[in-house]
C-alpha positions in Angstrom: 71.6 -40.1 -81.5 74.6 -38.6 -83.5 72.7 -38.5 -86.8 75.8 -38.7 -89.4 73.9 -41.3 -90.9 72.0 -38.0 -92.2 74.8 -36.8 -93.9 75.3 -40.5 -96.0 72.6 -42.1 -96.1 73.0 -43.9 -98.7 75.9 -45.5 -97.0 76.7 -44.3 -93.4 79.1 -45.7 -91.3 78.4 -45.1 -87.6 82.0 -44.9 -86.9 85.3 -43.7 -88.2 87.6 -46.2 -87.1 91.0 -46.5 -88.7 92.6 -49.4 -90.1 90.7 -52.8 -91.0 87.9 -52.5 -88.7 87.1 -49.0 -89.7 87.4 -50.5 -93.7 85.2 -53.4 -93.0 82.6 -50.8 -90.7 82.5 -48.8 -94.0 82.6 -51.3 -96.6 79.9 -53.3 -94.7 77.8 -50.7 -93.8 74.5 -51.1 -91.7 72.9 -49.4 -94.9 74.3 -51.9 -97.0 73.8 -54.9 -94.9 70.4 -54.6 -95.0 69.8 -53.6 -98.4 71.8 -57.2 -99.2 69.8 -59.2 -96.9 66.8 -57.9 -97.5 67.8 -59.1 -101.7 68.4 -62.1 -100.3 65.1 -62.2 -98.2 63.2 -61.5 -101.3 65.3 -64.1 -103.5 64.5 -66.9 -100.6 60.7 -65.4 -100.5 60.7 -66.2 -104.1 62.3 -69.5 -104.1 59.8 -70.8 -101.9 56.5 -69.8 -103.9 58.4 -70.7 -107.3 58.3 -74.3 -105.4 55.0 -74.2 -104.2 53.1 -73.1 -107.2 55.0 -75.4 -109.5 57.2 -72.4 -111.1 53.7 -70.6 -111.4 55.2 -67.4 -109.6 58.3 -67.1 -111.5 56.5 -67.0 -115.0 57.0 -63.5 -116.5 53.8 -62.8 -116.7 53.3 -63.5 -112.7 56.4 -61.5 -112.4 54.8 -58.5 -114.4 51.4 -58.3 -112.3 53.9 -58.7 -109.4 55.7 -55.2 -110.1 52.7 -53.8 -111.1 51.5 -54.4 -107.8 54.8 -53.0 -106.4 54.2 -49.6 -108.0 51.7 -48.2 -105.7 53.0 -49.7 -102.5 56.8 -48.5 -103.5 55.8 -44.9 -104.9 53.7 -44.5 -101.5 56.8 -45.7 -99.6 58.9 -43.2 -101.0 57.1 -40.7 -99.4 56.4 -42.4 -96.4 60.4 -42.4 -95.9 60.6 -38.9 -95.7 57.8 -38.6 -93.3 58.9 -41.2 -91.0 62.8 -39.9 -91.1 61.6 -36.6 -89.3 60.3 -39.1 -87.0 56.5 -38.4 -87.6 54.0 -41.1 -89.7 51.1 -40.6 -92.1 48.3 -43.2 -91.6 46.0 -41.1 -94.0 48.0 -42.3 -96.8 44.9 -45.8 -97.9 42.5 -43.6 -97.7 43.9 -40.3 -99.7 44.9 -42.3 -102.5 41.0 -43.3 -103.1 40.3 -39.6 -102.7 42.8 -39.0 -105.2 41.5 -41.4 -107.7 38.2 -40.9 -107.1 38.7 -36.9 -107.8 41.1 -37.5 -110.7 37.7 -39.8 -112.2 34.9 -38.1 -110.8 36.4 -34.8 -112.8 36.1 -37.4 -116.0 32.4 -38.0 -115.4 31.0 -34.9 -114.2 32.9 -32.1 -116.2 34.5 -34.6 -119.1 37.9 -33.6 -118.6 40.4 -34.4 -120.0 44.0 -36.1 -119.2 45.6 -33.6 -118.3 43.1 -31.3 -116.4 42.2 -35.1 -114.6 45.6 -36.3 -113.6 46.3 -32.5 -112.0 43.2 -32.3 -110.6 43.9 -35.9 -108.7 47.4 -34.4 -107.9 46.0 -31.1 -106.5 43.6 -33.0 -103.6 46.9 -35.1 -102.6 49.3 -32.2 -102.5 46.8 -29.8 -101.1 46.1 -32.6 -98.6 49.3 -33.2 -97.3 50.1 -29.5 -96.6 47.2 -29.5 -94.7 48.2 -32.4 -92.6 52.2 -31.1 -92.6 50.7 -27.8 -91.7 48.8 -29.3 -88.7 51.4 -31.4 -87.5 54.8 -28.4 -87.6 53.0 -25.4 -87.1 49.9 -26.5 -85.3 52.0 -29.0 -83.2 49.0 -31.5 -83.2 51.0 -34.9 -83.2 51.0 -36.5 -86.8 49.5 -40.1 -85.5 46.6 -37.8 -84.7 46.5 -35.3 -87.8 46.9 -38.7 -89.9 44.3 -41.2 -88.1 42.0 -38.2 -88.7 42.9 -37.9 -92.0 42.1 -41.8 -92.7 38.7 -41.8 -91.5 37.8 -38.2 -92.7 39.2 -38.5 -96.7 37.6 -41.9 -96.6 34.4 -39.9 -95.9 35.0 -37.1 -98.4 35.7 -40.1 -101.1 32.4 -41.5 -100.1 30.7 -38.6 -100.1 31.2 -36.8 -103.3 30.6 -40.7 -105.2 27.9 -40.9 -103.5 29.1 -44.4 -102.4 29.1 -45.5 -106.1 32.0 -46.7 -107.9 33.0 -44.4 -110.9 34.3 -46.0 -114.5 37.2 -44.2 -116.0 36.1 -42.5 -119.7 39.6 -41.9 -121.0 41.2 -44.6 -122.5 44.9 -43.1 -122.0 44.0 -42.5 -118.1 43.2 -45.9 -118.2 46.8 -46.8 -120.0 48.7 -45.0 -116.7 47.9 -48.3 -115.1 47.7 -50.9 -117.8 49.8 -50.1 -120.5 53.2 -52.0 -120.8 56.8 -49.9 -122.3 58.1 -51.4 -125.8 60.9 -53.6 -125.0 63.2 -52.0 -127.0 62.1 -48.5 -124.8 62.9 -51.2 -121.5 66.5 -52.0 -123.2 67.1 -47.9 -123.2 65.9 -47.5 -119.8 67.7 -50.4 -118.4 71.2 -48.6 -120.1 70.1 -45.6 -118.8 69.5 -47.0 -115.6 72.8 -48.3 -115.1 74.6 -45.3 -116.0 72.3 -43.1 -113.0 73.7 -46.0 -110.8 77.6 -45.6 -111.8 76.5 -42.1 -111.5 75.2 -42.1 -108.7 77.9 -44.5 -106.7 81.0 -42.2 -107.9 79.5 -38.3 -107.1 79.5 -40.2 -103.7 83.0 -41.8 -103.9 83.5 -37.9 -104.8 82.0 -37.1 -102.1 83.7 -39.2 -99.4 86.7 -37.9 -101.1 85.4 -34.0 -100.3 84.1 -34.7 -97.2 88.0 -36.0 -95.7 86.4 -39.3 -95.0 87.5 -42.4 -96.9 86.0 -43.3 -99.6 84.8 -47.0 -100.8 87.2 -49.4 -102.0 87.4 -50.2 -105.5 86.0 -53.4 -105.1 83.0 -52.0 -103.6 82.6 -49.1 -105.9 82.2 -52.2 -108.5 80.0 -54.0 -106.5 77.1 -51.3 -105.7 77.3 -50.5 -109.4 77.8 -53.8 -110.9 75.1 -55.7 -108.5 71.6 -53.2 -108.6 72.6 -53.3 -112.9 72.6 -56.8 -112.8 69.5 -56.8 -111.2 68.0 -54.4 -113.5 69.1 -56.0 -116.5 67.9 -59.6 -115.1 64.6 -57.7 -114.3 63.8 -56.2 -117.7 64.9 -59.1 -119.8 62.3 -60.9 -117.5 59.3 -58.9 -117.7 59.9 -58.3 -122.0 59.7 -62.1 -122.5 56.1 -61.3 -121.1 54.7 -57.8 -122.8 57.5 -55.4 -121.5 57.9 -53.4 -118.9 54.4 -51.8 -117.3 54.4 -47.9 -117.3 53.2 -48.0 -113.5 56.5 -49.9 -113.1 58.5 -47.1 -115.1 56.5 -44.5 -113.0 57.7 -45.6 -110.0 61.6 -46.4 -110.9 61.7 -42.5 -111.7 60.1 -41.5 -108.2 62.6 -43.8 -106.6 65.8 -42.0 -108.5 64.7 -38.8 -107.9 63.4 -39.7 -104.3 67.3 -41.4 -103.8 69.4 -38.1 -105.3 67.2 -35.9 -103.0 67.8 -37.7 -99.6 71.4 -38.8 -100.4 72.6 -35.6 -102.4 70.9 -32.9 -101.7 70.8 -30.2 -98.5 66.8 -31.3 -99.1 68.0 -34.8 -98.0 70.7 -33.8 -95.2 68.1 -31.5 -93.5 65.6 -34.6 -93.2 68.1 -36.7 -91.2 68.7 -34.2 -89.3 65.5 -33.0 -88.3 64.5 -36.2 -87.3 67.8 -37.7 -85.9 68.2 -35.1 -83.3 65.8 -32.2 -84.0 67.3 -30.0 -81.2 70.3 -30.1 -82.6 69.4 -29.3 -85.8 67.6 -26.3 -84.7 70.2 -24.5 -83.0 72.3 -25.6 -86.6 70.1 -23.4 -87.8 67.5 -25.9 -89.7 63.7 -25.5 -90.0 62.6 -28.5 -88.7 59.0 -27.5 -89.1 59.7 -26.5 -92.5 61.0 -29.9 -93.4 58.2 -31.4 -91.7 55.8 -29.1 -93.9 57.7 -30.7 -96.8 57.6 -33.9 -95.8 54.1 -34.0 -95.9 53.7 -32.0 -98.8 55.6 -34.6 -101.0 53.9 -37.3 -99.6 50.6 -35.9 -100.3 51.7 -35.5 -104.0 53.0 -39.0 -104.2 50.0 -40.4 -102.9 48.0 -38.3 -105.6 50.7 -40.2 -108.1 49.6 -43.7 -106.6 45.8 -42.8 -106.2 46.0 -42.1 -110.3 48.0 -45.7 -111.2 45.3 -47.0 -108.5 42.5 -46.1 -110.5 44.0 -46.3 -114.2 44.8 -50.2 -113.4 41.3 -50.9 -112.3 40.2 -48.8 -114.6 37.6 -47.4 -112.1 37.7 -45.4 -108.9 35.5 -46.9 -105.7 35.0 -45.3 -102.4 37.0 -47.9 -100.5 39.9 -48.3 -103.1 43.1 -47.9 -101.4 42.1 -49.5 -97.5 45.1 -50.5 -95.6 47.7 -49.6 -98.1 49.2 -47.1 -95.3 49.8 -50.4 -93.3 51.8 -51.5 -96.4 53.6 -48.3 -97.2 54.6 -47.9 -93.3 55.9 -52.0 -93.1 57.7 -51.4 -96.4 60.0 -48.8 -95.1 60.6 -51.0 -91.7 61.2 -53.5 -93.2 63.9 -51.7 -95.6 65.1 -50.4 -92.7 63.4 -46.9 -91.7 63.7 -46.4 -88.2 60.2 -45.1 -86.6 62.0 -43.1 -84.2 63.4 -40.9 -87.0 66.7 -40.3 -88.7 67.5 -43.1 -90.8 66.2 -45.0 -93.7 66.5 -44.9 -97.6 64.4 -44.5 -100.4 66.3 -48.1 -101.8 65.7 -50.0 -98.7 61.6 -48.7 -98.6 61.2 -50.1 -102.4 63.1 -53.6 -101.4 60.4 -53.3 -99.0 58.0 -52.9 -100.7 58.6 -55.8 -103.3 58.9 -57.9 -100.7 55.5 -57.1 -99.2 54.1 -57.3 -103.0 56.1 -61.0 -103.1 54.2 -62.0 -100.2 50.9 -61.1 -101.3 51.1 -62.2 -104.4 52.3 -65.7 -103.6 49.9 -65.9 -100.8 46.9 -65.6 -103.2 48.4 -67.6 -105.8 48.6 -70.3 -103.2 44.9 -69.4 -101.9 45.8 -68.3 -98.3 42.8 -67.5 -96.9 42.7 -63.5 -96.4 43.1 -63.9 -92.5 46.2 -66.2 -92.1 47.4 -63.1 -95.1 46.8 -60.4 -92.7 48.5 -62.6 -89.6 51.7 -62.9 -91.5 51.9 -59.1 -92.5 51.1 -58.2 -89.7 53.8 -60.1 -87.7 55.9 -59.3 -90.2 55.8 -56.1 -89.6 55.8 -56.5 -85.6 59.2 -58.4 -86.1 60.8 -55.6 -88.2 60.0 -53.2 -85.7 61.6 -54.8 -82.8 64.3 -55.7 -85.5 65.1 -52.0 -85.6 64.6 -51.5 -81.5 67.5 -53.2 -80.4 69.3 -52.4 -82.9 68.6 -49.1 -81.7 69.7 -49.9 -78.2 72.8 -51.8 -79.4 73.6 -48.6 -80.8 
């Protein structure tokens, strides 16, 4: 497949046509179709737990140990975009983020150190992980389901092995605030402006862009709407979670991954070289690409992402256990399908993975308020998931 969805991902129209139809293709983008309904999903998701619980899951302080439990999920589907748009997958991602956490405590007990010299030493095992596993899967040219399903049962191991199946307390009391601590509200009000203005930002460098590129750029109304809508949201957001406590740093963590991981896949060669290795990786060879390079990458940044989450992991429980972190690669890889990443490579967006993620956080939130027994939990994600999937196949073939 053509992957000029590579070059805008952020918005990319799969055709050019002129006149209305080609205005209403690009103003109602797949990109932006789905990042819509999947709002709406989410708002509907909401709705029905807010009814069920007797406005229980609406409360802001619900709504704060919701996000909080959106920060690890949505920083490890950052990541897991970028994997899964060179069309390969990381299954090794549950069980690397309680080897990350585990280290990152471990190196608190055993040596006392301190913040710092912790947090980089949780970092290092994720980064130097996931070269590992990228080096395995580009240059090696072991298949990455393979590398990865290794990976899962084998740093599950290591984690069990150097805690001697014992679950480690964190000594540092500012470790511990990475995953508990909340942002003043008058620090959320400044990030929320701040916020905004990366959006407007954000939204005209691509209307720039467009403009470069000699393809037409987004109407004025929409130019209003993808600024005026995601601020909107943020504002409503903030305001929320600062009639609670404010906003929780793991929260603020992950908003910054999710910027930086949006500016490098929408505006960056970093980004355009992704699509494209995964879209049609012949193609971008003989273009003169390194798509095992990128792949190395790819896995490289995931490893150091799930490092980040393995650190918040531990810091909010304020402990590091040899199984913390099971299935969370089952909700990293069903956040970015259901955001729309395609798991036969070349499209998806950081945006769309996060959605995703909050709605996977929604469900399991609400389904535990609620009582759902763990099982019928586990049936629900897990079709879920199977319904995103063939969601994106035949969208494929319609293509």
């Amino acid at each position: 497949m053509s992957n000029r969805a590579g070059m805008l991902p952020m918005d990319s129209p799969s055709g050019t046509a002129a006149g209305g139809a080609g205005k209403r293709q690009r103003f109602f983008s797949p990109s932006v179709i789905r990042s819509f309904s999947l709002v709406v999903a989410i708002a509907a998701v909401w709705a029905i737990f807010a009814a069920v619980t007797n406005g229980v899951f609406i409360e802001p302080r619900n709504l704060s140990n919701l996000m909080r439990q959106t920060a690890v999920t949505g920083i490890l589907a950052v990541g897991m975009v970028m994997v899964i748009v060179t069309a390969e997958i990381d299954l090794s991602v549950g069980s690397l983020v309680g080897l990350s956490g585990m280290a990152a405590v471990v190196a608190q007990t055993v040596v006392h150190a301190g913040l710092v010299t912790s947090v980089l030493i949780g970092l290092a095992v994720g980064f130097a992980i996931g070269a590992l596993q990228g080096c395995l899967t580009a240059y090696a040219r072991i298949p990455s389901f393979i590398v990865t399903l290794g990976g899962l049962l084998a740093w599950r191991g290591v984690a069990q092995g150097i805690s001697s199946g014992s679950t480690y307390p964190v000594e540092i009391p500012s470790f511990t605030a990475l995953g508990q601590a909340y942002a003043s509200p008058r620090l959320g009000i400044i990030l929320t402006i701040l916020a905004a203005a990366g959006i407007a930002w954000l939204v005209l460098r691509g209307r720039m862009l467009q403009k470069r590129h000699g393809l037409e750029p987004w109407s004025a109304v929409g130019v209003v709407i993808r600024i005026v809508v995601p601020s909107m949201l943020i504002v409503a957001f903030v305001v929320t979670l600062n009639a609670y406590a404010g906003v929780p740093i793991p929260v603020l963590i992950l908003v910054v991954i999710a910027l930086a991981g949006s500016f490098l896949m929408a505006n960056t060669t970093f980004g355009r070289r992704l699509y494209a290795s995964g879209g049609n990786p012949e193609a971008a060879r003989l273009s003169g690409i390194n798509v095992r390079g990128q792949i190395l990458l790819a896995f490289c940044v995931m490893g150091l992402l799930s490092g980040v989450a393995g650190i918040i992991y531990a810091a909010r429980l304020a402990s590091a256990a040899p199984d913390a972190g099971t299935l969370l690669e089952l909700d990293a890889i069903a956040a970015c399908v259901i955001g729309g990443t395609s798991l036969m490579g070349g499209r998806g967006t950081v945006l769309g993975a996060c959605l995703g993620a909050l709605f996977m956080a929604s469900l399991d939130n609400g389904m535990s308020l609620k009582d759902v027994p763990d099982f019928v939990q586990n049936i629900v994600k897990g079709g879920i998931l199977v319904l995103a999937v063939g969601l994106d196949v035949f969208a494929r073939r319609r293509d």
